[in-house]
Structures are given as C-alpha cells and as structure tokens.
N, C-alpha and C positions, 0 to 999 in steps of 0.2 A: 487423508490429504488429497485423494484424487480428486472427493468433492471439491474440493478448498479450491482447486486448482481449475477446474470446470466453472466455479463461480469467478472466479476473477478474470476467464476466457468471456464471459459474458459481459462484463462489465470494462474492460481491455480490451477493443475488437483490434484495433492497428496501431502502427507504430505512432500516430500522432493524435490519438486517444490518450486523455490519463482521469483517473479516477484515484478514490482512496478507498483503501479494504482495509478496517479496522476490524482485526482480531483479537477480539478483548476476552482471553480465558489464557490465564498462566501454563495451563497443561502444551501452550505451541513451543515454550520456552524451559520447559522441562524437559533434564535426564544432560547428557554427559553432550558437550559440543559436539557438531556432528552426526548425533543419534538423536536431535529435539526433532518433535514435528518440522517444524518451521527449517529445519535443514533441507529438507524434503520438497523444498519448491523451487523452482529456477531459479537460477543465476539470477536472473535478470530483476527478480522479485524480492531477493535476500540483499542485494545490491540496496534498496532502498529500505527497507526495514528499521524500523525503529524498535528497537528493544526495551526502552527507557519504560517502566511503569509509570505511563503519567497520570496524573489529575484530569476532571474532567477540562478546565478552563483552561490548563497548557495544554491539552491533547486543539481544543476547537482554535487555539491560537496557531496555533501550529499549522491544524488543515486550513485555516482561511491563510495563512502566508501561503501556502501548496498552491490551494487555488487561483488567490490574484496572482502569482507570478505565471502560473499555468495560460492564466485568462488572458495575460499580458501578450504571449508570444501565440496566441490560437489566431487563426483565420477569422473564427467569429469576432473577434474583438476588435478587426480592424475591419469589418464590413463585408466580408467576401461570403 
C-alpha cells in the first residue's frame, strides 16, 4: 500500500488537482472491514472510494460525470 500511496502522490500534487485511480484487483477489498488494503489509505482517499464492482461502461460513465463536473469548477475551464 505504500506503493499505492506514492502513486496517487504523483498524480494528486495539491489540493486543487484531482485525477482518478482505478484500482481494479478485488484483493484492496478483501479480508474483515478495517483490515482490507484499501483501509490502509488516507482518510482523504477512502472518503471517495468507490467499492461498487462495476462494469466496464458504468465504471467510464461514472469517471467522465467525475471529470466534466471536475472541468466545470477548474481554473482551466474558465480561461485563467
């Protein structure tokens, strides 16, 4: 998980960066609440987590509503 956790510092540099980290392997969501991998990461990152096993077509509907709302409130989308 520290890997996990160093890859999403790369792609997450500040607070008004957002990206999406799809961790697609069951083993994050394995073993007893609390003791999953995925327990294992910030607050801040379990706060938005998705646990839902989706499909491929709900998973890309999903990140492109993430994204245009993302796009919607960034600095680039209004010119600056």
């Amino acid at each position: 998980m520290k890997a996990v956790n160093q890859c999403v510092g790369r792609v997450i540099r500040h607070s008004k960066d957002f990206a999406a980290i799809i961790l697609a392997d069951a083993r994050y969501l394995a073993g007893a609440k609390g003791k999953r991998p995925l327990d294992k990461l910030p607050g801040w990152m379990r706060l938005s987590a998705c646990e839902e096993q989706l499909e491929f077509g709900p998973l890309m509907g999903r990140l492109h509503k993430f994204f245009r709302g993302h796009l919607k409130a960034s600095p680039l989308a209004r010119g600056n």
